[in-house]
PAGUVO-688347 format. One line per field, with one value per residue: residue number from 1; residue in one letter; x, y, z of N, C-alpha, C in turn. Coordinates in steps of 0.02 Angstrom, whole numbers. Atoms other than C-alpha are relative to their C-alpha. Example, Ala and Ser with C-alpha at 12.3 -4.5 7.8 and 13.67 -1.06 7.14 Angstrom:
2
nr [1, 2]
rest [a, s]
n_xx [45, -42]
n_yy [-59, -59]
n_zz [0, -3]
ca_xx [615, 684]
ca_yy [-225, -53]
ca_zz [390, 357]
c_xx [45, -39]
c_yy [60, 55]
c_zz [0, 37]
END
This chain:
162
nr [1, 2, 3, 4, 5, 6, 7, 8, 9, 10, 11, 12, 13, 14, 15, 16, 17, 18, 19, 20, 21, 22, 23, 24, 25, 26, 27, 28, 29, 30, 31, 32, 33, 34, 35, 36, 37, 38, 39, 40, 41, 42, 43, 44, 45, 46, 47, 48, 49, 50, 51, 52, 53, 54, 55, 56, 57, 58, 59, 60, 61, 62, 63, 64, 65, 66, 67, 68, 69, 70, 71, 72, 73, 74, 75, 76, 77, 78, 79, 80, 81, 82, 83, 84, 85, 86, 87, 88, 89, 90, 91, 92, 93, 94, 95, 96, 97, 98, 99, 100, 101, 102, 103, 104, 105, 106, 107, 108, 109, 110, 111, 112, 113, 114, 115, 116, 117, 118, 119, 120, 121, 122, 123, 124, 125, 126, 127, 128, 129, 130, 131, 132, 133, 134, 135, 136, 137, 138, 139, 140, 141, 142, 143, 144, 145, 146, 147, 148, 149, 150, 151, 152, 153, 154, 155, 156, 157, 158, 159, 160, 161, 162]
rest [x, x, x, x, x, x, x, x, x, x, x, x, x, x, x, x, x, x, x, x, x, x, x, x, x, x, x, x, x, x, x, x, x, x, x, x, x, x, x, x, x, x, x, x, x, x, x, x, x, x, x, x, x, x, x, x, x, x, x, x, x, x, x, x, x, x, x, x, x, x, x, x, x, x, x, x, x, x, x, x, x, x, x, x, x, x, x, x, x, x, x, x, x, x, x, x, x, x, x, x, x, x, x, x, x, x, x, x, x, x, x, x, x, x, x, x, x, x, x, x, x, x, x, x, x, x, x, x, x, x, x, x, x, x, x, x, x, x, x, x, x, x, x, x, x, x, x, x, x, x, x, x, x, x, x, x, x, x, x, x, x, x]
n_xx [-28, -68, -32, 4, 67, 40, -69, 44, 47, 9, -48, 50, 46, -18, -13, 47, -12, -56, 59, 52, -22, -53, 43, 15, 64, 40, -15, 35, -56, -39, -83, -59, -46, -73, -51, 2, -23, -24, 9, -35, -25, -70, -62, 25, 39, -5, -59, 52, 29, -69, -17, 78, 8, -57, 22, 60, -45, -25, 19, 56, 83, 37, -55, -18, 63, -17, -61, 30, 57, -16, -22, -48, -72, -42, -1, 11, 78, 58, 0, 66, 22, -36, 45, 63, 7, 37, 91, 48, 18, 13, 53, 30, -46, 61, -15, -49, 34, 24, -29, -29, 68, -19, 68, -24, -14, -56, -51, -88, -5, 13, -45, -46, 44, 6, -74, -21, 59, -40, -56, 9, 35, -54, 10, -75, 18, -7, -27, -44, 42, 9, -56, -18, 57, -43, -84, 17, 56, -38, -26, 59, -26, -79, 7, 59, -29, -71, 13, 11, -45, -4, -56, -46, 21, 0, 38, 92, 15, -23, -85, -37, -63, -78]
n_yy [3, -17, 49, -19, 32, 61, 19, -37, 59, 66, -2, 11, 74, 72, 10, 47, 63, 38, 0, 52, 77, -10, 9, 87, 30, -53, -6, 28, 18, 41, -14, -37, 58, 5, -67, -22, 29, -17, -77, -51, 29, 31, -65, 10, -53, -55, 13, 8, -49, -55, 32, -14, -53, -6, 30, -15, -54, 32, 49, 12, 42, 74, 68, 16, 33, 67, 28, -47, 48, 102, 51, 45, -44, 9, -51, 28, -35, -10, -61, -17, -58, -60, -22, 16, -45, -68, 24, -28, -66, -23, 14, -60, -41, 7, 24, 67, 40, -3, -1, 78, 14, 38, -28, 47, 74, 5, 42, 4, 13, -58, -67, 30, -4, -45, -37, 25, -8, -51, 28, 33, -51, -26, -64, -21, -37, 48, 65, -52, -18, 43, 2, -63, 18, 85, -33, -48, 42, 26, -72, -5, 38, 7, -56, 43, 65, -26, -31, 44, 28, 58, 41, 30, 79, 38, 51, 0, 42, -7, -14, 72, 6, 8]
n_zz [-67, 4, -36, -84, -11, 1, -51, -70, -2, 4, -82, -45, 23, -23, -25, -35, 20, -24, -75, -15, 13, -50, -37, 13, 6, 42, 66, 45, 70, -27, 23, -52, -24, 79, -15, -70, -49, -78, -9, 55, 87, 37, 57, 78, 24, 23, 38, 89, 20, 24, 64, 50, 53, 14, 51, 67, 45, 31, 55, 34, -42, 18, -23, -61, -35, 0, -63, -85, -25, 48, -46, 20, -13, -46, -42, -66, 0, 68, 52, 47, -54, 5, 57, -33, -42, 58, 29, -68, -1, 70, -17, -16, 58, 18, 76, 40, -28, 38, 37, -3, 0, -61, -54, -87, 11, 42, -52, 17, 55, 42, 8, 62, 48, 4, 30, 52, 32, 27, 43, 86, 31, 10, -44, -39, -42, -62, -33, -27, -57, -75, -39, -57, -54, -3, -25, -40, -60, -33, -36, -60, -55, -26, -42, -45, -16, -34, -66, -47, -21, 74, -24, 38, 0, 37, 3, -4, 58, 28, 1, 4, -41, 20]
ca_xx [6208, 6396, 6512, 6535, 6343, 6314, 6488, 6389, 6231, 6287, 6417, 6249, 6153, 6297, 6309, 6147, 6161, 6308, 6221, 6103, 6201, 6314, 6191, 6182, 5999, 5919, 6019, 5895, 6053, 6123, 6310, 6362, 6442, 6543, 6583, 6585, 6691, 6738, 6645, 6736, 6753, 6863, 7020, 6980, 6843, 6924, 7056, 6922, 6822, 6978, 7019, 6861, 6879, 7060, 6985, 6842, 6980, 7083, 6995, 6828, 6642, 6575, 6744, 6774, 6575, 6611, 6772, 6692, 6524, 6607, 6607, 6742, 6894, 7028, 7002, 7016, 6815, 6653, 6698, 6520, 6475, 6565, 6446, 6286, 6327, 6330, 6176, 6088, 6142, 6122, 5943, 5909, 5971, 5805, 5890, 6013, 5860, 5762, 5902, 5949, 5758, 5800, 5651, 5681, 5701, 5854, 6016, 6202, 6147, 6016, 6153, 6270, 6129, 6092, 6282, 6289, 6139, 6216, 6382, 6278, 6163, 6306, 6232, 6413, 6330, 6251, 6348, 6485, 6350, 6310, 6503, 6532, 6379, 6469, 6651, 6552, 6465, 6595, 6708, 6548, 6583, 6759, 6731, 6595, 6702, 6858, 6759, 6736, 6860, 6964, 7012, 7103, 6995, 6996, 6858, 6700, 6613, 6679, 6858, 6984, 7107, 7301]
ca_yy [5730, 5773, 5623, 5686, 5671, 5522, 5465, 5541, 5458, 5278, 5290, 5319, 5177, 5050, 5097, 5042, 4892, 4845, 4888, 4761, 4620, 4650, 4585, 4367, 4374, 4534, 4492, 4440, 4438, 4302, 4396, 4415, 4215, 4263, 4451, 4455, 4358, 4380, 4540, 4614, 4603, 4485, 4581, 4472, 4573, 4730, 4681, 4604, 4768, 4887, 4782, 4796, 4971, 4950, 4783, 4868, 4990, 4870, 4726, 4806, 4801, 4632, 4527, 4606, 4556, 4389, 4364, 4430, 4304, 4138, 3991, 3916, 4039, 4022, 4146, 4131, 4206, 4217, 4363, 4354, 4443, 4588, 4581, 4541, 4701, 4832, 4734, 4802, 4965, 4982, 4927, 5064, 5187, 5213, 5269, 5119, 5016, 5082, 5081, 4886, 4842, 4781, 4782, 4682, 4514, 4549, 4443, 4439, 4343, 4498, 4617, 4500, 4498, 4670, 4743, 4612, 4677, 4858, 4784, 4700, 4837, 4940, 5089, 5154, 5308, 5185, 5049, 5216, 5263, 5089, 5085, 5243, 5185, 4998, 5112, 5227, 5094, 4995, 5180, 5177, 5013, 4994, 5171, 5077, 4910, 5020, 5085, 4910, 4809, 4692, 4537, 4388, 4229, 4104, 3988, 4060, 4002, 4012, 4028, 3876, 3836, 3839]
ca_zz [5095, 5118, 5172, 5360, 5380, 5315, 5402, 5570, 5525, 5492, 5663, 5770, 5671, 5691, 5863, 5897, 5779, 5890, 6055, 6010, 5939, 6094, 6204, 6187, 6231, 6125, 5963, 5834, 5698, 5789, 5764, 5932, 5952, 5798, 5853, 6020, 6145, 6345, 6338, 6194, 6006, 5915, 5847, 5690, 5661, 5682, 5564, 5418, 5434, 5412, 5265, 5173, 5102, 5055, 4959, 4878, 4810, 4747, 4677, 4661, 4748, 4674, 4686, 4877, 4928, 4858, 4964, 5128, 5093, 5018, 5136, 5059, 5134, 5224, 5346, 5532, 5550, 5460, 5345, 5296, 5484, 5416, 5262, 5376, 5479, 5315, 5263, 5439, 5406, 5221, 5265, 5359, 5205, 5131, 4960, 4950, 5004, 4864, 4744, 4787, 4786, 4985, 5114, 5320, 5237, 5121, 5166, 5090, 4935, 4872, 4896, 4806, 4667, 4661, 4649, 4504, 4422, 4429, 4347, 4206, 4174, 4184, 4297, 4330, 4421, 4560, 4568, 4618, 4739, 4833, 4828, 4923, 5039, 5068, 5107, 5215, 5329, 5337, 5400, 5533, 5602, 5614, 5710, 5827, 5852, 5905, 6066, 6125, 6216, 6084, 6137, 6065, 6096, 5980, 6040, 5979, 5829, 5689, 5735, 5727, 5841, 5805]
c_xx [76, 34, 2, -69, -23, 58, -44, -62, 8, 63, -73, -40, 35, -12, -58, -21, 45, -11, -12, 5, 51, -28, -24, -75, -43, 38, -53, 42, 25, 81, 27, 47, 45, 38, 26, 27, 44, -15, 41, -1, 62, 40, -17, -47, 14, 24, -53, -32, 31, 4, -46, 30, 65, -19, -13, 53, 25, -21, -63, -64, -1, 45, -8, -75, 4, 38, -29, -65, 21, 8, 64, 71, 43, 14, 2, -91, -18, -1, -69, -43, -3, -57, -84, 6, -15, -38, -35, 17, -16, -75, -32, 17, -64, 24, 27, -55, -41, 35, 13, -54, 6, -69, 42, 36, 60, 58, 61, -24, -53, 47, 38, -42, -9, 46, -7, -49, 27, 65, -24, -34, 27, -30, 37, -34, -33, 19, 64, -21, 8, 64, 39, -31, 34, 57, -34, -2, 66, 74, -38, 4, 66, 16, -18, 53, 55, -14, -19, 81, 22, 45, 5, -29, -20, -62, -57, -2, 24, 88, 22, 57, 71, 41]
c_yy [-5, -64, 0, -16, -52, -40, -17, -56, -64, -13, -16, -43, -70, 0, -34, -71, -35, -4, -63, -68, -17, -43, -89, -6, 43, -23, -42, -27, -80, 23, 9, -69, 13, 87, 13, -55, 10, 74, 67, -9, -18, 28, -47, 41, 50, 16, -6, 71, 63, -20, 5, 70, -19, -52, 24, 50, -20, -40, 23, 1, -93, -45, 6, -33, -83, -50, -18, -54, -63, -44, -40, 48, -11, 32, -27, 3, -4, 73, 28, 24, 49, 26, 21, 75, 62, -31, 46, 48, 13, 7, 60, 77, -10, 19, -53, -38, 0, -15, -83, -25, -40, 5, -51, -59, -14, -42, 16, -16, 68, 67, -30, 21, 68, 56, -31, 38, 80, -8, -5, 45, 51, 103, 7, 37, -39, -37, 44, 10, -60, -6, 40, -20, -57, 43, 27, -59, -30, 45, -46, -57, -20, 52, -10, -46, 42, 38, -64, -16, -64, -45, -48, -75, -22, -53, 13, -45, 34, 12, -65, 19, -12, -18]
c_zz [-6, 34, 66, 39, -1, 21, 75, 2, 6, 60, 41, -26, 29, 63, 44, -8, 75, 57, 2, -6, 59, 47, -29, -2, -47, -71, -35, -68, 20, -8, 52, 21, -49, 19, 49, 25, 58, -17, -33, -57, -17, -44, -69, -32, -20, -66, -66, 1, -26, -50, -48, -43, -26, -69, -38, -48, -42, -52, -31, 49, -6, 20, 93, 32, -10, 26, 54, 1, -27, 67, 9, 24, 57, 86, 83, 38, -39, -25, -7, 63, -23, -50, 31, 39, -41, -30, 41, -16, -83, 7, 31, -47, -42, -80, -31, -1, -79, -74, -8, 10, 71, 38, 67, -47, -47, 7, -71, -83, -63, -4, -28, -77, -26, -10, -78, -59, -23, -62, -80, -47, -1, 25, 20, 65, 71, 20, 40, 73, 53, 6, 45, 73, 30, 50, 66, 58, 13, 54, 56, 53, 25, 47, 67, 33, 39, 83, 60, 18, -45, 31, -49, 21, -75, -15, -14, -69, -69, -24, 0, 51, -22, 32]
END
C-alpha cells in the first residue's frame, strides 16, 4: 500500500476514532476529559501530536513511546492520550496488529513491549515498518484534530494550572 493510501485510510479511521471520543457520553476510551475541552480540542494536544514524528526522527521509536507514556513528565497533558489514540488506530491495522501480536485488549504498555521486542530481536525491517505506521497515524490525527475547534483551557484533567 503506497503512503497516500494508507495516509487516506488512517485520516478516515481517526476521524471516526475522534467522532467518538468527541462525544462525553459514547467514549468508551475515556480520552475526551483529557482531549477535549469547551467543545474543542486542547491546543496541547495539537502541539504533542505534531511533535511526535519530529521525536521519533530524532531520538528514535522506543525512547519517543517512552516519553509520550511515562507518568513521571513534566508536561502540561497526559502525553500518554497521544499514545492511547495510535494504539486505537494501529489496532485497527490488521498487519501491524498481527505483526505486534495486538488483539481489542492491547494498551500502551504491549506496544511499549512489542517495539522493544523488535529492538532486541533486532527485526530492523519491522521495527522500520511499525515506525512508518506510528509516523503515519500520528500524520492522520494531527490532520483530524486540526478540523476541530482549538481552544486554550487549562482546567481539564490532566492539565495544571499556572
Amino acid at each position: 500500500m503506497s503512503a497516500n493510501h494508507l495516509l487516506e485510510r488512517y485520516v478516515s479511521e481517526a476521524v471516526e476514532i475522534l467522532c467518538l471520543i468527541s462525544d462525553p457520553v459514547a467514549d468508551p476510551h475515556q480520552l475526551n476529559k483529557t482531549i477535549f475541552s469547551c467543545g474543542g480540542v486542547n491546543k496541547v494536544y495539537v502541539g504533542y501530536v505534531s511533535a511526535l514524528g519530529p521525536s521519533i526522527i530524532q531520538l528514535g521509536l522506543l525512547p519517543t513511546l517512552h516519553i509520550y507514556s511515562s507518568k513521571n513528565n513534566s508536561s502540561e497533558g497526559d502525553l500518554d492520550a497521544i499514545i492511547k489514540l495510535i494504539l486505537l488506530l494501529l489496532k485497527k491495522d490488521e498487519e501491524v496488529s498481527i505483526l505486534l501480536n495486538f488483539d481489542q485488549t492491547s494498551n500502551v504498555k504491549n506496544l511499549l513491549d512489542s517495539v522493544a521486542t523488535l529492538v532486541q530481536t533486532q527485526r530492523s525491517g519491522d521495527y522500520i515498518y511499525v515506525t512508518q505506521r506510528i509516523k503515519t497515524a500520528a500524520a492522520a490525527i494531527k490532520l483530524v484534530l486540526r478540523t476541530y475547534k482549538v481552544t486554550d483551557d487549562t482546567s481539564i484533567v490532566g492539565m495544571e494550572e499556572s
